[in-house]
C-alpha positions, 0 to 999 in steps of 0.5 A: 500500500502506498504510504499516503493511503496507508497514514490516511487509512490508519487515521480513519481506523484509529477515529472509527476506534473512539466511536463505542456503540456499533449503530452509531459507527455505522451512521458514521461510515455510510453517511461519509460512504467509508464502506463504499456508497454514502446514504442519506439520512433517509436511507439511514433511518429507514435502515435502522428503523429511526427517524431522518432527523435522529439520524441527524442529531446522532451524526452531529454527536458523533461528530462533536465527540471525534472533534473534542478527542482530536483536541484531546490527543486521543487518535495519535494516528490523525497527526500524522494525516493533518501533517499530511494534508496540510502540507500538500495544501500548503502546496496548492494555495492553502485551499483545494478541492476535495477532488484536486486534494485527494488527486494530490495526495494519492499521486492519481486520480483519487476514487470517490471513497479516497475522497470521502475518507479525506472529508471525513478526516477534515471534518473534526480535525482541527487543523483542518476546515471543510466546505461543504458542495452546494449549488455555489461552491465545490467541496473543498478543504482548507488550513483552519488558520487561514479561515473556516468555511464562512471565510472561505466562502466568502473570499470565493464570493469577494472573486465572482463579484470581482469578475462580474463588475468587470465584465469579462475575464481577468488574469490572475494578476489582474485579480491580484492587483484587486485583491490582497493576497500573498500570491497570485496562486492563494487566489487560484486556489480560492477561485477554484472552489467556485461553481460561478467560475471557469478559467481558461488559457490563464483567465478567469471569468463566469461559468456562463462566458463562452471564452472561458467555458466553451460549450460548443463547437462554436464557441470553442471555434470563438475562443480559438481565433479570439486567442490567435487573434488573426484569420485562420483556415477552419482545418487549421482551427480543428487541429487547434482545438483537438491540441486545445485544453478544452473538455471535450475537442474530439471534432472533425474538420467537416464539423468545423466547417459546417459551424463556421458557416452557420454562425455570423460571429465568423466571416469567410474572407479567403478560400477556407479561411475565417475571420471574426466579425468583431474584427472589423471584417463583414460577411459578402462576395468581392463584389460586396466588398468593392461596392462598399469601398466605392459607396464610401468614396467621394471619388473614383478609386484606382484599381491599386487603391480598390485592390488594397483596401479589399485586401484589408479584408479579404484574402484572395489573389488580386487577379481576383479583384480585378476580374470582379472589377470587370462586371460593368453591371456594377462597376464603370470604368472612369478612365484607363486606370479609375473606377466608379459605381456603375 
């Protein structure tokens, strides 16, 4: 057995101990799931014929009684497991996920019932603080000298609000710059906690925004061209994403294709090639792009300065531009060299 599971097996084994009564060890393992699956208090009851609510008045004494022997010395096996996991969070930012905790200490990805037996530990341990999962916050463990769970909650809630006044993604030094941390990796570790955020190419914003949680091919394709910050070829931009960090990017070139063409964020300016709208770039033929630049002109343009402009935004060869120029339904040749709106 690796040395970390078996220091934090032994601290489990050595508080079960100081539970007596075998029904109230046994509401303690399945309402952590240190057996295997963890049960609410529900099943709980329904198991032991009591009531949801005696279930949950036993656990609560349970559990003060594991907290004051832990205070008083009485499970020596649960030192060397606060040694353990204080170290390793120390590492991380003073803070972790239960999942990125568990994952650190196990050297692996950790299993659900290596996880609840390191939540079962924190919960009484003194050093240690819990933060229980709900709607807003992952489950999450921190050093109790940093902060209980309220303050800890509440330096999470200090970064959403941060990122939302802002309105778009901040680095981790930007946020730094708003906040009063030590070090830019305390507010990783705190951001980290929250279900609000993403992050994503070293920014952080709301788990909403496309640009830091992409869900969708179109999206991903976004966040791709917003990165590179110039025109690619959609088989340029598939290979992107499958080298990308994103969850899933197992995606065909054809399907990059087919989204590029739907959505209007993105401007076909070459043969394959794309560009954003955001960009400046509009949707058209060539055609479209030179009547423009002659609608905005007081005066005939030369061909050198119709084929300059048009490859502002577009990519296409100039022998291109000069054959659209050639359609005199649009377009009338002023003299040898100029052109006007036909």
């Amino acid at each position: 057995m690796d040395q970390n599971a078996e220091i934090l097996n032994n601290a489990i084994s050595g508080s079960l101990k100081i539970i007596e009564q075998e029904r109230e060890k046994e509401i303690i393992s399945r309402r952590f799931g240190l057996n295997g699956t963890k049960e609410t208090l529900e099943q709980i009851g329904d198991m032991l014929s009591i009531t949801r609510e005696r279930v949950r008045q036993l656990e609560k004494a349970i559990l003060v009684r594991l907290q004051i022997a832990a205070e008083d010395g009485q499970i020596p096996e649960l030192v060397a497991a606060e040694k353990l996991l204080v170290r390793n969070l120390t590492e991380m930012g003073r803070v972790a996920r239960l999942t990125d905790l568990a994952d650190k200490v196990y050297g692996r990805p950790s299993t659900p019932s290596e996880r609840t037996g390191i939540n079962f530990i924190a919960t009484f341990a003194k050093n240690l603080t819990i933060v229980e999962e709900n709607d807003k916050y992952y489950a999450a463990v921190g050093i109790t000298e940093y902060g209980d769970s309220r303050v800890i909650r509440g330096r999470v809630d200090e970064i959403v609000r941060i990122i939302k006044d802002n309105k778009a993604p901040l680095t981790l030094e930007e946020l730094d710059s708003k906040l009063d941390y030590e070090h830019p990796d305390h507010i990783k570790a705190v951001a980290s906690i929250s279900k609000q955020l993403a992050s994503l190419n070293g920014l952080w914003g709301l788990a909403k925004w496309p640009s830091v949680n992409p869900k969708n091919i179109r999206d991903k394709i976004f966040v791709i061209l917003e990165m590179k910050r110039e025109p690619m070829h959609f088989s340029e931009i598939a290979r992107e994403i499958k080298e990308s960090n994103f969850k899933r990017k197992n995606v065909t070139v054809q399907a990059i294709h087919n989204e590029l063409i739907k959505d209007a964020r993105f401007v076909l300016i070459g043969r394959g090639i794309y560009a954003l709208s955001s960009w400046g770039y509009k949707k058209g033929t060539i055609s479209d792009i030179i009547t423009g630049i002659l609608e905005k002109s007081d005066h005939p343009l030369t061909r050198e300065e119709i084929v300059k402009q048009v490859l502002r935004t577009r990519r296409v060869k100039e022998t291109t531009i000069l054959l659209n120029l050639q359609n005199k339904k649009l377009f009338k040749k002023v003299d040898r060299n100029s052109y006007t709106l036909a």
